[in-house]
C-alpha positions as CSV (number, residue, x, y, z in Angstrom):
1,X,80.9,70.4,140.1
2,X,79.5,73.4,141.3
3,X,81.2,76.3,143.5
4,X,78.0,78.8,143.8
5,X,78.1,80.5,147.1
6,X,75.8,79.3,149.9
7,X,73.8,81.9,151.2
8,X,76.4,82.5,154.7
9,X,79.3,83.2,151.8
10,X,76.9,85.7,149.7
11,X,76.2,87.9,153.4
12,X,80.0,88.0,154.5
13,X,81.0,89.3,150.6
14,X,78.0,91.9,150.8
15,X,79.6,93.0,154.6
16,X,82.8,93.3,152.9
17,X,81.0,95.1,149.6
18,X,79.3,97.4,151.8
19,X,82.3,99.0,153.5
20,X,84.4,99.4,150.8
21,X,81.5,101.4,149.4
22,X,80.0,98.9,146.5
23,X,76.3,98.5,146.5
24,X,74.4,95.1,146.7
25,X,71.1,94.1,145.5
26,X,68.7,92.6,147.8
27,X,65.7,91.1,146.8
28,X,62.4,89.3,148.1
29,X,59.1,87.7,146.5
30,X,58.0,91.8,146.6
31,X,61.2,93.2,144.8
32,X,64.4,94.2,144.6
33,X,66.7,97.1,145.2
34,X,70.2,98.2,145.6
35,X,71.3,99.2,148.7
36,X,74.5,101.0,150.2
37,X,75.6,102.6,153.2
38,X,75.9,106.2,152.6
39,X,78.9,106.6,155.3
40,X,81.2,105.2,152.9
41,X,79.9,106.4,149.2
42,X,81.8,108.7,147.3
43,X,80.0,111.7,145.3
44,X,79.8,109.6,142.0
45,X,79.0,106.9,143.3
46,X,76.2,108.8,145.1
47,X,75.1,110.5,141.9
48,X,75.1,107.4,139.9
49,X,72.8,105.4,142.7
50,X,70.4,108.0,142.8
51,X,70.1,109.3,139.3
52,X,66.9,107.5,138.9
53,X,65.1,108.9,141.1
54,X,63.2,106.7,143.5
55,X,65.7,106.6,146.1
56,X,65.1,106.0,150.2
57,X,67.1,106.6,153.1
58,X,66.2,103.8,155.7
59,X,66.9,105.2,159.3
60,X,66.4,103.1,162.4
61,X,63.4,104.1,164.6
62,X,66.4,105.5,167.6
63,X,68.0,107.5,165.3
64,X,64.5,108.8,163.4
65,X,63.1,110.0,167.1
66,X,66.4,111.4,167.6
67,X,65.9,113.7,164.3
68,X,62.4,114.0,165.1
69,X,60.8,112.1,162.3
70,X,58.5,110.4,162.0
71,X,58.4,106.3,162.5
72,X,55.9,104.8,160.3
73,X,57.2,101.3,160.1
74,X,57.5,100.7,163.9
75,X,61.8,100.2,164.0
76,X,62.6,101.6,160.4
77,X,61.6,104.5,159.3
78,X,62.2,105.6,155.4
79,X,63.0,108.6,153.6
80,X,62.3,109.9,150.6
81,X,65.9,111.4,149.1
82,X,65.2,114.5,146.8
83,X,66.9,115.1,143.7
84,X,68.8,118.2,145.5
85,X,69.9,116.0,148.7
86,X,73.3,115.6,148.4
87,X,75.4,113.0,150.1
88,X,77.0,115.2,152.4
89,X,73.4,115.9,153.9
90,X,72.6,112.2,154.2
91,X,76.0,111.3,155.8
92,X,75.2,114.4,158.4
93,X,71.7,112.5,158.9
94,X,72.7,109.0,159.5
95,X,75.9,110.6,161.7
96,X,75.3,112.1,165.1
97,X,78.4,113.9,165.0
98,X,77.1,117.4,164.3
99,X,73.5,117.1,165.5
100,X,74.4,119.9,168.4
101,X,75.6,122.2,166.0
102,X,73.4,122.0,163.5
103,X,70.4,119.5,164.9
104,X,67.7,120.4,162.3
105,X,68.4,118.1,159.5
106,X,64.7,118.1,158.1
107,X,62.1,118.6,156.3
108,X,61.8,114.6,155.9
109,X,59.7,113.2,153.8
110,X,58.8,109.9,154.6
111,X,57.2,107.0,152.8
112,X,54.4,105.2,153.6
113,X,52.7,102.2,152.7
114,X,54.2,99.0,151.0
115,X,56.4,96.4,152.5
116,X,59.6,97.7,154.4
117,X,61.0,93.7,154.8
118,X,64.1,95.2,151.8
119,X,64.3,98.5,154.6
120,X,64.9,96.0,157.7
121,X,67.3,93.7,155.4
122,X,69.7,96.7,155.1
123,X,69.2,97.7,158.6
124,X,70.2,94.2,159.5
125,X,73.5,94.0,156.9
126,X,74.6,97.2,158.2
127,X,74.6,96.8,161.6
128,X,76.6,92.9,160.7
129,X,78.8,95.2,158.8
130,X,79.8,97.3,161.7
131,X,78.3,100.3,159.8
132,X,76.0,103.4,160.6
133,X,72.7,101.7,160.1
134,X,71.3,104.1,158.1
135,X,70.7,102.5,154.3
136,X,70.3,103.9,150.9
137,X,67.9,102.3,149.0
138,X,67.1,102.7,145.0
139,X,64.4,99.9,143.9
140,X,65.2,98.0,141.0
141,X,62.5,97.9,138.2
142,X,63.4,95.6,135.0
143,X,67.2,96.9,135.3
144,X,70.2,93.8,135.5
145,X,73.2,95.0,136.9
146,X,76.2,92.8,136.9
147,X,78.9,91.6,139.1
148,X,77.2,92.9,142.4
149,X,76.4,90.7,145.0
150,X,73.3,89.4,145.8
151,X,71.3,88.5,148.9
152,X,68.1,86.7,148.2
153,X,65.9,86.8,151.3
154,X,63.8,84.0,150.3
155,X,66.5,82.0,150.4
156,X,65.6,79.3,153.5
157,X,69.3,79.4,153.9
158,X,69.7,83.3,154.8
159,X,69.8,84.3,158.4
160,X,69.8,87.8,159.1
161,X,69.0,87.3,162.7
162,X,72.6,86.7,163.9
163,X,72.9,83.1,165.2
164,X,75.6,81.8,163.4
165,X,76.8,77.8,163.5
166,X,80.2,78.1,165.2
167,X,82.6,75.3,165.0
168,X,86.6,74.2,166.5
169,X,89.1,74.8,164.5
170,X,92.0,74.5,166.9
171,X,93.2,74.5,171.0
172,X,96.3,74.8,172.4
173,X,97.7,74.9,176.6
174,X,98.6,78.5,177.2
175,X,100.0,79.2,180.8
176,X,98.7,82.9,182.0
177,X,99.6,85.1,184.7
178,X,96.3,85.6,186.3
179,X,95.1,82.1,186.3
180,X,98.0,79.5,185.3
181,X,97.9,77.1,182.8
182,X,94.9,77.0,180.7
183,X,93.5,75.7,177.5
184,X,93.0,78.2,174.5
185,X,89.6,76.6,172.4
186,X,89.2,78.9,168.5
187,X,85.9,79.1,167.6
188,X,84.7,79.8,163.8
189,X,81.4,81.1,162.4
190,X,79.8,80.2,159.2
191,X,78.8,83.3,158.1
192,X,82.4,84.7,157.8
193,X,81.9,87.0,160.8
194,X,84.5,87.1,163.6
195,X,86.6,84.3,165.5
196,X,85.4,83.8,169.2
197,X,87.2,82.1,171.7
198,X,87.2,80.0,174.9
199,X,89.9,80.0,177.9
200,X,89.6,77.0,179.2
201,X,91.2,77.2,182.9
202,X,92.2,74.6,185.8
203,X,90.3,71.1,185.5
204,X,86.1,71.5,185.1
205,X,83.9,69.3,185.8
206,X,80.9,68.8,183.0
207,X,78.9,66.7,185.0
208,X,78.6,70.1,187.4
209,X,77.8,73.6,187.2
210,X,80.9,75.2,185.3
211,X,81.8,78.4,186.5
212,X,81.6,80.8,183.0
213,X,82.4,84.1,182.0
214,X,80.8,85.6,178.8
215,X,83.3,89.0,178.2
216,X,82.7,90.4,175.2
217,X,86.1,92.3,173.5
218,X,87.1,95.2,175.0
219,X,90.3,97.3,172.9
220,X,90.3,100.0,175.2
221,X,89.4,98.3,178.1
222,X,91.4,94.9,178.0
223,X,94.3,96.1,176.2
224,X,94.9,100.1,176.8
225,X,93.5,100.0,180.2
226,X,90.6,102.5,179.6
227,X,89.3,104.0,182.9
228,X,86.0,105.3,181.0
229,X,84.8,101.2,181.5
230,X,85.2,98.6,183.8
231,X,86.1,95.8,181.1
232,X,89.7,95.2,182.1
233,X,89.6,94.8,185.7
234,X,86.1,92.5,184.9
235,X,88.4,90.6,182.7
236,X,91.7,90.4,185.3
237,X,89.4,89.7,188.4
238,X,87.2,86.5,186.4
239,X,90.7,85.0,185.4
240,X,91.9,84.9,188.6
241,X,88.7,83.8,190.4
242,X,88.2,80.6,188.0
243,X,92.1,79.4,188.0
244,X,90.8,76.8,190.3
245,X,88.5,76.0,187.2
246,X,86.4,77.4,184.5
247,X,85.5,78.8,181.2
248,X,85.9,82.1,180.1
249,X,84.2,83.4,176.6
250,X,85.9,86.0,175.1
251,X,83.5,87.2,172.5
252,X,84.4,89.7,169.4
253,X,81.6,91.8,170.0
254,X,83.3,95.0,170.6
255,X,81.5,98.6,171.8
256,X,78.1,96.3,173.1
257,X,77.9,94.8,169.6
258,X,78.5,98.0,167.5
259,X,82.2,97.8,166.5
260,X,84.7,100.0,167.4
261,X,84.7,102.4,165.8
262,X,81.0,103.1,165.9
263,X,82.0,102.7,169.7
264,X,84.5,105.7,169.1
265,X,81.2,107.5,167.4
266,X,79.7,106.8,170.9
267,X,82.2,108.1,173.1
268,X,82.7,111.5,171.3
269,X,79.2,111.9,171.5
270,X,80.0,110.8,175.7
271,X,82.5,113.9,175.0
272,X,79.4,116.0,174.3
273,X,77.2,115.3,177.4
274,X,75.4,112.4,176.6
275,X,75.4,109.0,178.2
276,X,76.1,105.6,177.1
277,X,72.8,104.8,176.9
278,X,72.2,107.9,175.1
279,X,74.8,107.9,172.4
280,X,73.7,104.5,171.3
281,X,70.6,105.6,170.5
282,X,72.0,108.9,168.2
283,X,73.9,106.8,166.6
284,X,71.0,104.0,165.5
285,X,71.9,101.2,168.1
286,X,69.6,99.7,170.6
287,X,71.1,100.0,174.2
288,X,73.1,96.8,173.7
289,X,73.7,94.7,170.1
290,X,75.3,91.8,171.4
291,X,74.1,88.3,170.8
292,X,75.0,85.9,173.6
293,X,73.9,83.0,171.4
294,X,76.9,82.5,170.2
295,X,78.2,82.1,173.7
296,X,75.7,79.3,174.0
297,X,76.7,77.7,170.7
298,X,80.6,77.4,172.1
299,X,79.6,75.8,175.4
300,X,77.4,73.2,174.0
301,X,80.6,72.8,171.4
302,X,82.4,71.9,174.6
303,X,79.8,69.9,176.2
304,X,79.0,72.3,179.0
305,X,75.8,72.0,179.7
306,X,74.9,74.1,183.3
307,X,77.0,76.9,184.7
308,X,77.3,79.2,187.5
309,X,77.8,82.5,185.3
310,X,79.8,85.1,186.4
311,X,77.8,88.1,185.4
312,X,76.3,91.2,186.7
313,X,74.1,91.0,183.2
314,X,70.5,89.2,183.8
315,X,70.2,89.6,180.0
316,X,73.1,87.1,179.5
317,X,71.4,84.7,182.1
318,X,67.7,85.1,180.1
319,X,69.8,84.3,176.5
320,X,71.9,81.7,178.1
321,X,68.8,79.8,179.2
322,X,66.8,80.5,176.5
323,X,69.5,78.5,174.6
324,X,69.2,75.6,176.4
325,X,71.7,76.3,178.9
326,X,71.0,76.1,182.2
327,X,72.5,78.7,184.6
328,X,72.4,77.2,188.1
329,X,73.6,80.5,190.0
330,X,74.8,83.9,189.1
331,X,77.5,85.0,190.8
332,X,77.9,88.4,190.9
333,X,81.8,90.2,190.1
334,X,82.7,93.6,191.4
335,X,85.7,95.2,189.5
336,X,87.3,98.8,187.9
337,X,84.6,101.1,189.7
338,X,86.9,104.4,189.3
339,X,85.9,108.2,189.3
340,X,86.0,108.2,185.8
341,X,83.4,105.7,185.1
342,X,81.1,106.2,188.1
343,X,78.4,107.5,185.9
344,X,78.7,104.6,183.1
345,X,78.1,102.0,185.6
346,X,75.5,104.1,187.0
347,X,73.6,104.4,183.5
348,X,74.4,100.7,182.9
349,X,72.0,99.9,186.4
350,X,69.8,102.7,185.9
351,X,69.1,101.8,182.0
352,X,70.1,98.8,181.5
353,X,69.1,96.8,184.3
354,X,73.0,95.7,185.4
355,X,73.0,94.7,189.0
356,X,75.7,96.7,190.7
């Protein structure tokens, strides 16, 4: 009998590795190499990674034009790290927190050449792990090191690309103030990453276009009634416009995919001038990290097949279909424009293509 752990088991124990501030080893048919995520290292720890010398700090390509350096390997961009770099000056280059008051963080040094497939693997972990995604990286030449965790990207089993098989695990009726009685659907992801879930509301019919909402979790929004977003009303008014009948996602892909409290990271930076948009891309993120894939995974779970999707988002349309679901109509839903986040929405149209 054999309990080894299948390649979605090995990436949720390296998520939960990397944040309490162990490293893991990844390796391909190139290499291998610890990696680490610097926001979390303590000095010894530190030391002892990069006593060897050797060692690379693997930036995205936002946060490397952000700190001016250059980006050799189109998204990633690594760093040499000097035997006089302390981790205090790599945390202050992976965090955007300090970049007004002190925004030269160079000289860089970056490396060129070779194969930077171990640099994007730690981008990718990270950014799963709800981390900065900025990476330390020490290669691994002839040296075992026990009892870490390893992920073996040549494993046909390993998906770093997101995309998770999602199955039931339980439903129940639950009776709501905004839309009546519904039905409560839990939805579980092989890779160990969050639960997602599905309101089912009023009586649907499959054989038609289901209207859908995909919302993805809000904290401040849905629950402390943030005025900086319009999540909360979006939530309220799609609840009470499909009581007559439909499906509402509720996806845990807080802060646009980046956790929250990289999402807190963002809005401090917000504090400091810059837009949503804007922040995203100090901090390392793309404009938006979610996956709506997962979305389409759920409904085909629950045998919805076309929908009328409730969305100001074209991006969730374009995933949606690309899935294999087929969106017969987007309906558009106007809620929680306020004088405090007149400019957010306005950035989400101008940037990101929302149709407001």
């Amino acid at each position: 009998m054999s309990f080894a752990p299948t390649p979605d088991e090995r990436l949720s124990r390296a998520r939960s590795d990397l944040r309490m501030g162990l490293p893991v080893i990844l390796r391909d048919g190139t290499g291998a190499a610890l990696v680490a995520a610097p926001e979390v290292l303590d000095d010894a720890r530190f030391a002892a990674l990069v006593a060897g010398g050797g060692a690379v700090l693997v930036l995205t390509g936002r946060r490397a034009e952000t700190l001016k350096a250059p980006v050799y390997d189109g998204d990633v961009t690594r760093i040499a790290v000097p035997a006089d770099m302390g981790l205090a000056r790599v945390q202050a280059i992976i965090d955007p927190a300090d970049d007004l008051r002190a925004p030269l963080k160079g000289p860089f040094r970056p490396v060129r050449g070779g194969d930077a497939g171990l640099a994007r693997a730690a981008i990718a972990i990270l950014k799963s792990a709800r981390l900065l995604p900025g990476a330390l990286i020490v290669p691994l030449i002839g040296q075992m090191v026990n009892d870490l965790t390893v992920i073996d990207l040549s494993d046909p089993g390993m998906n770093l690309g997101g995309d998770p098989a999602v199955h039931p695990v339980v439903s129940a009726r639950l009776p709501l103030a905004l839309a009546g009685t519904g039905r409560l659907h839990i939805f579980r992801p092989d890779d160990g990453g969050d639960e997602h879930y599905a309101i089912e509301l009023g009586r649907i019919d499959r054989s038609a276009p289901v209207l859908t909402r995909l919302h993805s979790a809000c904290f401040t929004g849905d629950v402390l009634g943030s005025l900086k977003c319009d999540c909360g009303p979006q939530l309220h008014g799609a609840l009470a416009q499909m009581a007559a009948g439909g499906v509402l996602l509720y996806l845990n892909q807080e802060g646009r995919g980046i956790g929250l409290a990289n999402k807190m990271r963002a809005y401090s930076l917000q504090d400091q001038g810059f837009d949503t948009v804007e922040a995203n891309h100090r901090l390392g993120f793309e404009d938006d990290e979610r996956d709506f894939r997962i979305g389409a995974r759920i409904l085909t779970a629950m045998g919805v097949g076309t929908v009328r999707l409730l969305t100001n988002n074209p991006r969730k349309v374009a995933m949606l279909e690309a899935c294999g679901v087929t969106v017969a109509e987007r309906v558009a839903l106007k809620a929680g424009e306020n004088p405090l986040n007149a400019g957010y929405l306005a950035t989400k149209a101008a940037k990101s293509g929302h149709l407001l």
